[in-house]
Every structure is written in C-alpha cells, then in structure tokens.
C-alpha positions in Angstrom: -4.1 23.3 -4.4 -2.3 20.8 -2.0 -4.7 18.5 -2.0 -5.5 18.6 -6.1 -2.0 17.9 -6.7 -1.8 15.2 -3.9 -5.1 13.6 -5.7 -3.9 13.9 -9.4 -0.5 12.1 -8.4 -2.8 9.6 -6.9 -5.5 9.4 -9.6 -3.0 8.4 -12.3 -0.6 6.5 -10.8 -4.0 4.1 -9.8 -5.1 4.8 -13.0 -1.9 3.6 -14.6 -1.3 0.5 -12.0 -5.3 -0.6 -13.1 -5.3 -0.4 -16.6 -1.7 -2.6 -16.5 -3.0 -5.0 -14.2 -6.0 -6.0 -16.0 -4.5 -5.7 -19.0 -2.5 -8.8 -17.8 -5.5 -10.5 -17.8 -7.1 -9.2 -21.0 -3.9 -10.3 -23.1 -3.5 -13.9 -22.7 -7.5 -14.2 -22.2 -7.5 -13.0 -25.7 -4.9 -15.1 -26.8 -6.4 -18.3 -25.8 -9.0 -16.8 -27.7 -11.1 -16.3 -24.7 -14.2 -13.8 -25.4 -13.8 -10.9 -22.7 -17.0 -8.6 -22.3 -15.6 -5.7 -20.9 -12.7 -3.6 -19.9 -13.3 -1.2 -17.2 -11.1 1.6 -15.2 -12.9 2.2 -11.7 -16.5 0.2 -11.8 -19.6 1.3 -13.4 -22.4 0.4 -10.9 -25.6 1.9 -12.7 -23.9 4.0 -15.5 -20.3 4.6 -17.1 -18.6 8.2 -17.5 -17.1 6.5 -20.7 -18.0 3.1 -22.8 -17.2 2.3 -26.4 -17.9 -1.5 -28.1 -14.7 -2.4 -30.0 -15.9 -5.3 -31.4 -16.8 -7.8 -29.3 -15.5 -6.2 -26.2 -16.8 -2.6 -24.3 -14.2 -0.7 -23.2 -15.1 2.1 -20.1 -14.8 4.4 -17.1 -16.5 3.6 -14.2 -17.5 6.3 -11.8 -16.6 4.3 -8.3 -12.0 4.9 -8.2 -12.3 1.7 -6.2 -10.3 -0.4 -9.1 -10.8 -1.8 -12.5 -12.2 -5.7 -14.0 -12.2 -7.1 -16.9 -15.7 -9.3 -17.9 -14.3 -12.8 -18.9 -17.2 -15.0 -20.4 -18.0 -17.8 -18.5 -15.9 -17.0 -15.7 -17.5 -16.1 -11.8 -16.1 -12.6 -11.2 -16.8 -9.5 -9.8 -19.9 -8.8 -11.8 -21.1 -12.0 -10.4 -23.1 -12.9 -13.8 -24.5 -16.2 -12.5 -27.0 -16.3 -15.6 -24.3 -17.2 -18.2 -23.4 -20.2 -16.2 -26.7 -21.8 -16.6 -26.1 -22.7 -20.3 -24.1 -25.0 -21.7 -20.4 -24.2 -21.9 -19.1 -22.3 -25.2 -16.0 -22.8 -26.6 -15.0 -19.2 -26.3 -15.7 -19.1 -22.4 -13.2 -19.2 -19.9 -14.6 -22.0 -18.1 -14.3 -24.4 -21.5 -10.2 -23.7 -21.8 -7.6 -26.2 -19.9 -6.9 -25.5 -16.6 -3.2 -24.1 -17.5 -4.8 -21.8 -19.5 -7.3 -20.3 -17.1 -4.0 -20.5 -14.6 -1.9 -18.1 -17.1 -4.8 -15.8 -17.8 -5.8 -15.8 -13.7 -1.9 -14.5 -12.6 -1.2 -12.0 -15.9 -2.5 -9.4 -13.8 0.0 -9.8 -10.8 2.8 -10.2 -13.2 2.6 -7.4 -14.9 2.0 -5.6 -11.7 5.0 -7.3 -10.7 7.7 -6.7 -13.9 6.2 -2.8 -13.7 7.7 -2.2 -10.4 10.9 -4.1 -11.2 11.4 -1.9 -13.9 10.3 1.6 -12.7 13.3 0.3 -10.1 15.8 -0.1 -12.5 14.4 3.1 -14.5 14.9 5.1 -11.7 18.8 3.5 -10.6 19.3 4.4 -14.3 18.3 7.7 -14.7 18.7 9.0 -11.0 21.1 6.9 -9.7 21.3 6.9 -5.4 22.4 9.6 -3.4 22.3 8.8 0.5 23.5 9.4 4.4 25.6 6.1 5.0 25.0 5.0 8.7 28.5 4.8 9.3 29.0 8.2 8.5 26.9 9.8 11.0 29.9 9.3 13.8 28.3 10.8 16.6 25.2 8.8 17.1 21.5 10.0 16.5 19.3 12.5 18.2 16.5 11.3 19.6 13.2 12.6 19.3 10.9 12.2 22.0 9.7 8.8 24.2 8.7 6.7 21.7 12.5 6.1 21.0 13.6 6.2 25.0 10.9 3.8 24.9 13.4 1.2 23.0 16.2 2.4 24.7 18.2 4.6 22.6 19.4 8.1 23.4 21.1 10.6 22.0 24.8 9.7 20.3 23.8 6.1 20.0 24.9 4.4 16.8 22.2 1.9 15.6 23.9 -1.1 14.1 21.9 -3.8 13.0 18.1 -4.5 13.1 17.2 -8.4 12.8 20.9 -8.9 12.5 20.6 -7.0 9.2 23.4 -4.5 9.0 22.2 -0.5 8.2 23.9 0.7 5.5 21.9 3.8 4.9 20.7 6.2 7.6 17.4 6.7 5.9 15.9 3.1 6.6 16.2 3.5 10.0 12.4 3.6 10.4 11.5 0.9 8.5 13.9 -1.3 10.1 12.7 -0.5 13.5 9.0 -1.2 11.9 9.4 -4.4 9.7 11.9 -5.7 13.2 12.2 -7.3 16.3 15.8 -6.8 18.1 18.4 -4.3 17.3 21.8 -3.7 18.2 23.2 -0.4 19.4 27.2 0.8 20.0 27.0 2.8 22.8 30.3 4.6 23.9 32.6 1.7 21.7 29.7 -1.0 24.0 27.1 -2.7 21.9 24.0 -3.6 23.2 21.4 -5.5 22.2 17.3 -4.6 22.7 14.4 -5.9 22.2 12.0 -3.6 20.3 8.3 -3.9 22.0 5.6 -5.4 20.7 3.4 -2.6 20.4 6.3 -0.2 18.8 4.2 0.4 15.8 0.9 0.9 18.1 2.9 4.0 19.3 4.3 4.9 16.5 1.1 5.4 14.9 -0.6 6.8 18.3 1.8 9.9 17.6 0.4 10.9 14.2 2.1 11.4 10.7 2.7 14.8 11.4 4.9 13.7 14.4 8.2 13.4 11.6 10.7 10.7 12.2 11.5 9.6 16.3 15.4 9.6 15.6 17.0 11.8 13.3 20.9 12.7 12.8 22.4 15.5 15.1 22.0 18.4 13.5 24.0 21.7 14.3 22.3 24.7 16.0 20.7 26.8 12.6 18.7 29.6 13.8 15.2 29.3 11.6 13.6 32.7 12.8 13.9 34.9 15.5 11.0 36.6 17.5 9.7 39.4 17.9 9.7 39.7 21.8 13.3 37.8 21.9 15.8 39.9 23.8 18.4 39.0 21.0 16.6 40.4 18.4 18.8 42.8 17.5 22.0 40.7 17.3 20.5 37.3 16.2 19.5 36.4 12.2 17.7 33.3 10.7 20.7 31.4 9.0 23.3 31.6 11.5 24.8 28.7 13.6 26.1 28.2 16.9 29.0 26.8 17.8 30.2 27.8 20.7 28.3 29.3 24.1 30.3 31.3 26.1 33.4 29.5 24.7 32.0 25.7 25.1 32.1 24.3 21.5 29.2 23.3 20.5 28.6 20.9 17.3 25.0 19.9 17.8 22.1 21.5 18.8 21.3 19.0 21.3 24.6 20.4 23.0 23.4 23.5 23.4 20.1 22.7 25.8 21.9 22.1 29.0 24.3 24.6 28.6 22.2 27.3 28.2 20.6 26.2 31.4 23.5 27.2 33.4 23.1 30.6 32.3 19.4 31.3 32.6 18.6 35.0 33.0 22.1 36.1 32.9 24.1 37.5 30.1 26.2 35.7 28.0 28.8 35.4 24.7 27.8 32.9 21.8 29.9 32.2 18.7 28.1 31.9 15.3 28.9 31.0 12.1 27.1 34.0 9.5 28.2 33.4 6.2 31.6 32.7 6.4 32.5 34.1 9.4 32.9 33.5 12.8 31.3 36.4 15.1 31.3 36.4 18.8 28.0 38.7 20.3 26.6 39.3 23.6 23.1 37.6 24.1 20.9 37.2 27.2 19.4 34.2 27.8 16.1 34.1 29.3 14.7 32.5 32.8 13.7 29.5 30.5 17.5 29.2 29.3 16.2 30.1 26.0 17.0 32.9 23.4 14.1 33.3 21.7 14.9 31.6 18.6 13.3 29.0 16.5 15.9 26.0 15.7 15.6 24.9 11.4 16.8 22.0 10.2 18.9 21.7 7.0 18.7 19.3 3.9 21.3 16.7 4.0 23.0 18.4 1.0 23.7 21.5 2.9 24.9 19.4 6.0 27.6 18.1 3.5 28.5 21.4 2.7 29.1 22.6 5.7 31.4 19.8 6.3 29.0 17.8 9.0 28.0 14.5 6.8 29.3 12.9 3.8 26.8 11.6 1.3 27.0 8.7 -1.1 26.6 9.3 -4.8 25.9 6.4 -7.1 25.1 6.6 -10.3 24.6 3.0 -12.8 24.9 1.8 -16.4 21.7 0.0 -17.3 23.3 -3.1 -17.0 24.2 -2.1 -13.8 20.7 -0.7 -12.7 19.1 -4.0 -12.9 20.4 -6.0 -10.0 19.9 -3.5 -8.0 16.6 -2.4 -9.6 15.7 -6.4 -8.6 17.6 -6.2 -5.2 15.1 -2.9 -4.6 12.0 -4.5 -5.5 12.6 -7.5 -3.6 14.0 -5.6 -0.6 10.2 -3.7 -0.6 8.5 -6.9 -1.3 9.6 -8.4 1.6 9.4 -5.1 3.5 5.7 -5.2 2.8 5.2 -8.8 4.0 6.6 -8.0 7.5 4.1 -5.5 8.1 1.1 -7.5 6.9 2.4 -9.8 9.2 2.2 -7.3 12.0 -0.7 -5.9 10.5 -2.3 -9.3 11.5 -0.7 -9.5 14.6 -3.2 -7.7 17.0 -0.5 -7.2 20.1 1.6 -4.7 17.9 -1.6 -2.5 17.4 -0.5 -2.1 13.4 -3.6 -2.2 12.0 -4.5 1.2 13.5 -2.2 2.2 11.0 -3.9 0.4 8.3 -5.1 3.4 5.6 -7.7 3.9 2.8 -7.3 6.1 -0.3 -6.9 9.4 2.0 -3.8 7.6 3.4 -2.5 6.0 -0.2 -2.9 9.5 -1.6 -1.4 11.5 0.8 2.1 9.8 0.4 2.2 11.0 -2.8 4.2 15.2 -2.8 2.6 18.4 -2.6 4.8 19.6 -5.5 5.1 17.4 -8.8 8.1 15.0 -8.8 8.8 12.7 -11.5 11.3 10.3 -9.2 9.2 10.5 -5.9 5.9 9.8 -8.4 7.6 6.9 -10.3 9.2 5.7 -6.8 5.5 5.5 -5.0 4.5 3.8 -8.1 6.6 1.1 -8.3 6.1 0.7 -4.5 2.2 0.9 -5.3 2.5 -1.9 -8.4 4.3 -4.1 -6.1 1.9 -4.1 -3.3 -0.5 -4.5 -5.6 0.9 -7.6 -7.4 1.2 -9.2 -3.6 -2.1 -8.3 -2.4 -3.7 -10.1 -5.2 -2.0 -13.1 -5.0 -3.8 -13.6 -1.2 -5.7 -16.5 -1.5 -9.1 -14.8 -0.9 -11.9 -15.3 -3.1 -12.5 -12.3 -5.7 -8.9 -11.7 -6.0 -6.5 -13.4 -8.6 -5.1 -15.6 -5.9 -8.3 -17.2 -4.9 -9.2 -17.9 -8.5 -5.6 -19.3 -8.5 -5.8 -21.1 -5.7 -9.3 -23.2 -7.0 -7.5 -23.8 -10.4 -4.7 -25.5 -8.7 -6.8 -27.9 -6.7 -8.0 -28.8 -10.1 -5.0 -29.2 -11.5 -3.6 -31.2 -8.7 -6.6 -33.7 -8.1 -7.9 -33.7 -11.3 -11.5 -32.3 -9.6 -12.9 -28.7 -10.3 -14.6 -26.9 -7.7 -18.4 -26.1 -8.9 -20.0 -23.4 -10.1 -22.1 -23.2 -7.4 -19.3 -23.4 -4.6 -17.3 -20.5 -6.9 -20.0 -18.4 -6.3 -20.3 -19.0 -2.7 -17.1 -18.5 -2.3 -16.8 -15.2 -4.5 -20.1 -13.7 -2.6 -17.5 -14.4 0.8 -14.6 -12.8 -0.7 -16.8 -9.8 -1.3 -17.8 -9.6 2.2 -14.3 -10.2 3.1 -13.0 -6.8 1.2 -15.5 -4.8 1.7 -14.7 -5.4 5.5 -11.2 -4.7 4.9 -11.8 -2.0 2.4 -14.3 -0.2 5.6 -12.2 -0.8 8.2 -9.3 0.7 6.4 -10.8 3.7 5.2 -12.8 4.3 8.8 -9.0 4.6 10.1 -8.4 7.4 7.0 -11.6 9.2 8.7 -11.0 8.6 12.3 -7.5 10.2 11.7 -9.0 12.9 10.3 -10.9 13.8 12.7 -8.8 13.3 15.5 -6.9 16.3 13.4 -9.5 18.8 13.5 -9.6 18.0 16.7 -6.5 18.7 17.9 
C-alpha cells in the first residue's frame, strides 16, 4: 500500500508537470496559427491507451510514463517525421513562421514550468505559512551522527555557522548546505573555525544509503522509545519517560548519558526521569555494556518545544507577502539545483552515484497523502523540470533554442538535415543519461535486498 501511494503521488504530479509543460508549447504554437498534430501524455510507441481527433489535432495517452510531446508540423522533434520535410514548406508549419515566433513557441514549455513552481511557492507561504528550528536557537551545538560528519570535522555541541559564507538561518538546511558547498564555518566553545568540506562528501554521503537519516541532527534529550523484554529495568522503566539525571549528574541530552553510564557498568544505580509531569527517582542496574536495555526515540520538533528544549519559528503571510518569498524560495531551489548538477558533473565528488531514475523521483514523494509535502515536491519537480530543458542538448527545448538563436543572430538557419543529425545525437545523449540514472535506481535496490 506504501508503494501505491508513493506511485500515485508520483503519477500525477508528472502527470500534471507534463500536460503544463507542453501545453506551453501547444498555446502560442496555436496562436501563431501553427498546425500541431498531436498532444500526448507519456509516448505512444505502437499504440495509445487513449487518442481522440479534436479537429485538426489528436489528443492521447501514451503507454511509456517517460514524458509527454506535442507533434508540431514541420518541426524535427521527438517523433523524428523526416517525411514532412521533404515537401515544400506550408504556411501553417512551424518551420514557415519567423524565427521569434518559433523562439516563443520553443521556451513556453519551460516557462510555464517555471511560473508553476513560483506559484505553488507563494500558494503554499500563503496558505501554510513557515514553521521552523532557527539555527541560532539550537544553543548547544548539534549531535553528530556517525563518521561521515567527524569526517568534516564536526563533533558533538558544534554550532555550524556559515556554509559558503552563507549564514544558516534555519536548522533544517543544514544538509543541503553541506551538499550544494565547499567551506564552512563552525563556533566551537565561543572559537570559530573554518573547514574545508571534501571533495568526495557527497560520494559518502550517498555510499551510506537513504535509509542512513540525516549525519547531524539537534541534541535531543534521552526519551525512552521501548523497553525489552530481557532488560533488567523492565519493571521500573516505560516508553515515554526521559532522563535527566544519572545517579544525580544532570543530564540534558542523550549524548550525555553514554559515557556516564560507562562508569557504572554492571553495578547498580539511581536515574531521574521525567513521566508525565513528574520527576521520579528509581533504582536501575546497568548492564556490563553500560546499557539499560532501552531503545532511545526521538521526538518531533513540536514536542521538543513543548518540553521547553527548542523554540520554533512561526510565520504566517498575506498574499502580498507570500510572493517575495514564494520568488526568494524558487530561486533559492533553482540555484540549489545548479550546484549539484555542477557536482553531478564533477566526477571527484562521486555525485553522480547519487544520480536517480523514477524509483528515486517517486520515492521522495510520503507514504501518507499530504497536500503541502505533494505541492512542495511539485513545485520543486516543475522547477527542475523548467532547468533541465533549457540544457542546450538537442531534443530538448534548449537545443531547439539554441539553433533558433544562431539564426537569429547570423541571419543563417541550421538545415534540415544537420537538425536531424543533431536530434538523432540528443536522443542518444538522454537515453544514456536516462539508463545510467535509472541503473543507479536498480543497483540501489539491490544492494537493499542485499543487505
């Protein structure tokens, strides 16, 4: 059921993001009263699951999810239909209107994909408004995770201050930061410092799987999750209650608590804990692996703030307010995604092992239905969209872009031939991309079942 609902999400938000981006193209195509031949969601290689002729276009569902087209008369594209350009050019074909034209109709897809995701921004800043961990409020440092953030240098009660000399504002894009960047500054202990994060960070990153959570988190108090069944405290212990003090050391975090339960392995001992509202002292024995036999849970950052261990920040916004910072969102992911392509290119940082197919895309999407976190991954989705089309590669918008521009500027048009040389290369080009991707998705996957 995890997977359907994973899928569906997926399904319709590409659905959506395809039938929007090429009706970019179908709009001022048919303005310029350009004859478009067909309108397809997903491709129709051998047979449709859906086509209807409304006059003179056909409208359909392909049977391959892999995207959508629109069939532009006298145009080179991805139904490369080298037999209508043979004849002689018909007014009505995209090949017979003026370069600005063909220019307009060529990036309507990209900005439409680009004005959705600026408005699903200010949509959501509108109706949801922001609610957040501010970085300066997490006073005493992060917890670190394993290695892979020792590996930069961090430990546990570091403050992270700036990434690129970008300041962090909000705890939550600590990740990103780290991925998109190249130096950081820490305060340690009132000191700040300043590190260099290694090249192949995000070849790590990715080696430790998705399931490996975030490598730096806040601290987070000592909250007993279960307690089992051959634990020696079993008795006396109950999922929900927190330590704060062991054998009358105050304890805030539970990284506090490791080494001091070492001192007392195999003996006897008094902890503190917090059950409801009260504060209860009990005996507990700790076992030879300084351990009692507890699992540790982590709260939501809502009920940190409750219990009076983080403040959040609440923002709501008029609609007039929601728009800068709708744009400011959609520029800040914009140029988020560029810095990894970047590094996706880069083969020292090892990012494109983290380069993912559909099985990747979909699996961002919940496991339970969300309208914000669906319309959030859309917008993100629409965006990424818009930018990867605008590559200059032939077969996408920015290579047809890119030809009509030459035109324009030298007053020479590529020919017909050369376009479909060079759209035959761009094919060859995605499909590598579109393999190598999607071999990662299933390589993963394996490497799962596995484990």
């Amino acid at each position: 059921m995890e997977i359907l609902i994973k899928a569906s999400q997926f399904i319709l938000s590409l659905s959506l993001l395809i039938v929007l981006h090429e009706l970019g193209h179908f709009l001022p195509a048919k303005f310029f009263k350009t004859k478009v031949e067909k309108f397809y969601l997903f491709f129709d290689y051998k047979f449709s699951l859906f086509r209807k002729k409304v006059g003179e276009t056909v409208y359909g569902i392909g049977w391959i999810p892999l995207g959508g087209y629109v069939k532009i008369a006298g145009m080179i594209d991805e139904s490369m239909d080298t037999e209508q350009m043979k004849g002689e050019p018909q007014p009505w074909e995209f090949r017979s209107k003026p370069a600005w034209q063909r220019l307009i109709i060529m990036l309507g897809g990209v900005i439409v994909n680009f004005i959705l995701g600026i408005l699903i921004y200010i949509c959501l800043m509108w109706s949801y408004g922001e609610k957040y961990l501010p970085n300066e409020n997490v006073k005493d440092g992060i917890w670190v995770q394993d290695d892979l953030a020792r590996d930069l240098g961090l430990e546990t009660g570091d403050k992270v201050v700036s990434v690129d000399g970008n300041e962090i504002k909000k705890f939550g894009q600590l990740q990103l930061e780290f991925i998109n960047g190249n130096r950081f500054i820490m305060d340690r202990n009132g000191q700040q410092i300043e590190k260099e994060i290694p090249v192949d960070f995000i070849s790590k990153l990715v080696d430790r799987g998705k399931d490996a959570g975030s490598f730096i988190l806040p601290r987070y108090p000592f909250v007993i999750s279960r307690v089992s069944e051959d634990s020696p405290n079993k008795d006396v212990l109950k999922p929900k209650d927190i330590i704060v003090a062991i054998n009358g050391e105050k304890i805030v975090y539970f990284d506090e608590s490791k080494h001091i339960l070492q001192k007392y392995k195999g003996q006897n001992t008094t902890i503190d804990i917090k059950r409801g509202e009260e504060i209860k002292q009990i005996h507990v024995k700790v076992t030879k692996e300084g351990k009692l036999g507890v699992g540790f849970g982590t709260l939501s950052l809502t009920d940190l703030e409750k219990l009076g261990y983080y403040k959040l920040e609440t923002k709501t916004y008029s609609f007039t307010e929601a728009i800068p910072v709708g744009l400011k969102k959609s520029w800040n992911t914009l140029t988020g995604y560029v810095k990894q392509l970047k590094k996706v290119f880069n083969p020292s940082t090892g990012a494109y092992k983290g380069l993912g197919g559909f099985i990747s895309m979909g699996s961002i999407f919940p496991s339970e239905w969300s309208a914000y976190t669906f319309w959030n991954i859309t917008a993100f989705l629409s965006i990424m969209l818009g930018f990867m089309n605008l590559l200059p590669i032939p077969a996408l918008d920015g290579g047809h872009v890119v030809f009509t521009l030459w035109e324009m500027i030298t007053g020479k048009k590529p020919g017909d031939k050369f376009l479909e040389y060079a759209q035959l290369v761009g094919f060859v080009l995605l499909l590598a991309l579109l393999l190598f991707a999607n071999g990662n998705d299933v390589v993963r996957l394996i490497n799962n079942w596995l484990k």
